[in-house]
C-alpha positions in Angstrom: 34.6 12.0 22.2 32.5 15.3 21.5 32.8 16.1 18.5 31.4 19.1 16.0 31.7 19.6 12.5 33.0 23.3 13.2 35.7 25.4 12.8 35.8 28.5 14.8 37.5 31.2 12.2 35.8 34.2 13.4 35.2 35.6 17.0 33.4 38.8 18.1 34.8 41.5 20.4 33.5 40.2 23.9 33.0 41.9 27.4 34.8 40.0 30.3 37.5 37.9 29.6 37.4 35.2 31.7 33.9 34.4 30.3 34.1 30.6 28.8 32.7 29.1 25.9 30.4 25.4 25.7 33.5 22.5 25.1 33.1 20.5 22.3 35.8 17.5 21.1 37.6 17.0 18.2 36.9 18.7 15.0 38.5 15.3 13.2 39.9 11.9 13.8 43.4 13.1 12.5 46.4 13.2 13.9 48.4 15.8 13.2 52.5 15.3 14.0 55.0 18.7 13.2 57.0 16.6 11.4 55.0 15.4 8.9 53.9 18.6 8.3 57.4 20.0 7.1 58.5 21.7 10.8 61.4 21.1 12.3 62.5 21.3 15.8 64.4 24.5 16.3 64.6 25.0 20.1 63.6 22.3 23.1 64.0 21.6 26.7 63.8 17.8 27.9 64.5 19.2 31.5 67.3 16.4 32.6 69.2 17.3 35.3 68.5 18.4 38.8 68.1 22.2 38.0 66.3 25.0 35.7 68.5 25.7 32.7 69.3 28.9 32.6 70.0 29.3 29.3 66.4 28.6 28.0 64.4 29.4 31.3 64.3 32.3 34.0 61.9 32.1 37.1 58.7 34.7 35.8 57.6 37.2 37.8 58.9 36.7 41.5 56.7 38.4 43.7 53.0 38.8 44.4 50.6 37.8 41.7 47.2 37.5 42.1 46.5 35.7 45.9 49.9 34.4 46.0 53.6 35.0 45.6 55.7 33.8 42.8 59.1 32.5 44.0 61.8 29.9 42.6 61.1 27.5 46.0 58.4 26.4 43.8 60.1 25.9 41.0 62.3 22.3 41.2 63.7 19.8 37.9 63.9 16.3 38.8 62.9 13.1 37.6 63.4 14.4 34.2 60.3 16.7 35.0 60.1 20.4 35.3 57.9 20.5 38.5 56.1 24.3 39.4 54.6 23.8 42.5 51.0 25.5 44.2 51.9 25.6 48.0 50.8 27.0 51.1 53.1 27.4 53.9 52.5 29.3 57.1 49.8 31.3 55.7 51.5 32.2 52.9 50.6 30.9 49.3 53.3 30.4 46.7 53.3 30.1 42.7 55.4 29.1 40.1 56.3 30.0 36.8 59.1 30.0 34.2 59.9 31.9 31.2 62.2 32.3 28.4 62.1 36.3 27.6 65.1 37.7 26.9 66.5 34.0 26.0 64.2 33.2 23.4 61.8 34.4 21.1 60.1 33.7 18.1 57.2 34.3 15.5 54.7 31.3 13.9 55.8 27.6 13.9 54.3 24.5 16.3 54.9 24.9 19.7 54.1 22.3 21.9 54.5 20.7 25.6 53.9 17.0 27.0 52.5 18.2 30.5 50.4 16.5 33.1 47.5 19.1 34.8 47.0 19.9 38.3 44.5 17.8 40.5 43.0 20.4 42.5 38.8 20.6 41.8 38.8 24.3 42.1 41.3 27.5 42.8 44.6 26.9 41.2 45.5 26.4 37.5 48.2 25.1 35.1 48.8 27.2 32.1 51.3 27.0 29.0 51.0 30.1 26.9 53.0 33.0 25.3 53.1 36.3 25.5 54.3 39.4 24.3 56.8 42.1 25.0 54.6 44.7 23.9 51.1 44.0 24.3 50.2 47.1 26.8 52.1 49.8 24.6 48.9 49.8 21.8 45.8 47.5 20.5 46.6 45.8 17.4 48.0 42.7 18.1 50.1 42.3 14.8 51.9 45.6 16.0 51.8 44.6 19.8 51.3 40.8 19.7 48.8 38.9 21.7 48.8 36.8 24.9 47.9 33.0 23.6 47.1 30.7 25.9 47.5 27.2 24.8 46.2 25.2 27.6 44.6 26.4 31.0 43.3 23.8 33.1 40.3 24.8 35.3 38.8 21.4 36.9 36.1 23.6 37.9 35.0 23.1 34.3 35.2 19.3 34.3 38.3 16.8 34.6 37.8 16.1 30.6 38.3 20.1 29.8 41.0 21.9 29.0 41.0 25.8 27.7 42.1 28.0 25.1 42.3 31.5 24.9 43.5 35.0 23.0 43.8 38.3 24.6 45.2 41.3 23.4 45.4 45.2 24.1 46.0 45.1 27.9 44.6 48.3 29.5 40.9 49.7 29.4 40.6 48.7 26.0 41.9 44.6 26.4 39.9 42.3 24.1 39.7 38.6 24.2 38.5 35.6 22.0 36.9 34.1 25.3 37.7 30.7 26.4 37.3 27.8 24.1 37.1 24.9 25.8 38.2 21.2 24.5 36.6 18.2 25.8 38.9 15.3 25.6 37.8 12.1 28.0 40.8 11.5 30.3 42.9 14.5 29.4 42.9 15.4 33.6 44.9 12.8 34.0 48.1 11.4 33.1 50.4 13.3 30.6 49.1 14.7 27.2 50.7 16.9 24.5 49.2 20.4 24.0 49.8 22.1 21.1 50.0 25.2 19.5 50.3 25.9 15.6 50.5 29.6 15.2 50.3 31.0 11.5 50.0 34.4 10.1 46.8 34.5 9.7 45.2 32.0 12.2 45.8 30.0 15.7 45.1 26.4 15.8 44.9 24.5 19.0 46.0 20.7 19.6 45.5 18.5 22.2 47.0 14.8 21.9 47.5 15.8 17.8 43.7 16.5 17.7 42.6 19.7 16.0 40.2 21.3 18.5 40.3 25.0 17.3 41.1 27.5 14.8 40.9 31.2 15.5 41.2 33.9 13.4 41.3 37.1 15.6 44.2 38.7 17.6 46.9 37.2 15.6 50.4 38.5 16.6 53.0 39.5 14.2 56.1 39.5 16.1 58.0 37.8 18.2 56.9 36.4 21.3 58.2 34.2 24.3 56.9 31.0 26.3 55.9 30.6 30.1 54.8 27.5 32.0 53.0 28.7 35.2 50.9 27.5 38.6 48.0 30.1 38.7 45.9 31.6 41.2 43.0 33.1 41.2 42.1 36.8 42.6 40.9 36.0 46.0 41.6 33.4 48.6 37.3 32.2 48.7 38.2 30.8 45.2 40.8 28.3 46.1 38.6 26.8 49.2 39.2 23.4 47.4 43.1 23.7 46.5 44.6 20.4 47.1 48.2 21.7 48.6 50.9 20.8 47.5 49.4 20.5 43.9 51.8 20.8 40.8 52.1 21.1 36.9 54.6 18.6 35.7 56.4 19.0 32.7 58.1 16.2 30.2 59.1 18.6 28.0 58.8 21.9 25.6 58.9 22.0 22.0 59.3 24.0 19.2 59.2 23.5 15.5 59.6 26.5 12.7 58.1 25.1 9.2 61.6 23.8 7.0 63.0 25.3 4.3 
């Protein structure tokens, strides 16, 4: 493992939001477990069964996104997996993703998701984040909350990286943290756990139970919602080495709210 003896707790307003920071592993040996830290599970989807439940998950977003479209062919439960698909089929690319707005929200707690990354080298990306209602309507993200992304996978950056990432204020104005990057030997394949604990006044970021990060800027203040997705880039050069079909399996999708 990389590991620093840092803790990031305060970022600077940055130009260019897709700009990444150096990875680094670990900030500790610990393992950190929800339930030994006084959470308990309040919502969950182990995704049995042969089809999306529709009363924790709607497909996100149908339509064009990005170089591709978004549609529920992509989207398939089976094997006790949630599977959202990258595919290209007569010319035509398709995405995935899955969200619960509208069917459930929520402020602070642990959330977290056993998932197993993409294998494409290059183009298209799995991503587990949440995101807010309101984040285009103003710029301070405890009034209009914050997109948090608590893993991105972009094997362009290495097979043992996974990202991080905080933006808020969408429009001509947006701000982000940048991406953080955690190194983690093995986390491309196989299935890890990737975890978020979001707190009033800080993000920290888990991966496997590891602490990798804690952020201190753009912290949201209201209630947000969850999404699982199969990214693509902005244009069709960029996903030259797209393995298709590719897919982002999911085990399952977790959250915990601190006991009382």
């Amino acid at each position: 493992m990389r590991k620093l003896p840092i803790v990031f707790v305060a970022l600077l307003y940055v130009l260019g939001v897709r700009a990444q920071r150096p990875e680094h592993g670990p900030i500790s040996d610990k393992k950190y477990i929800p339930e030994e830290m006084g959470y308990k599970m309040v919502w969950n989807d182990e995704f049995e069964g042969t089809q999306l439940d529709t009363t924790k998950w709607r497909v996100r977003g149908v339509g064009a996104r990005a170089v591709a479209y978004v549609s529920p062919r992509a989207v398939k439960v089976e094997d006790g997996l949630l599977k959202l698909f990258a595919l290209h089929e007569n010319d035509t690319l398709f995405g995935s993703a899955v969200g619960t707005q509208g069917l459930f929200m929520s402020k602070y707690g642990w959330y977290e998701c056993r998932a197993q990354v993409q294998k494409s080298p290059g183009g298209v990306w799995a991503a587990f984040w949440i995101q807010s209602t309101e984040i285009a309507k103003g710029e301070d993200p405890a009034k209009f909350g914050a997109e948090i992304d608590i893993l991105e996978c972009f094997r362009k950056l290495g097979n043992d990286i996974v990202s991080h990432n905080v933006h808020w204020a969408y429009g001509p104005n947006q701000q982000s943290t940048r991406g953080f990057q955690s190194y983690l030997k093995g986390v491309g394949e196989g299935f890890h756990t990737f975890a978020l604990e979001w707190l009033p006044d800080k993000y920290i970021f888990y991966v496997d139970g590891l602490k990798f990060y804690e952020i201190t800027r753009g912290i949201s203040q209201i209630e947000e919602y969850l999404i699982l997705s199969m990214e693509y880039p902005n244009n069709r050069e960029e996903i030259a080495k797209s393995i298709f079909p590719d897919v982002f399996l999911v085990d399952w999708v977790r959250v915990y709210q601190i006991s009382k």
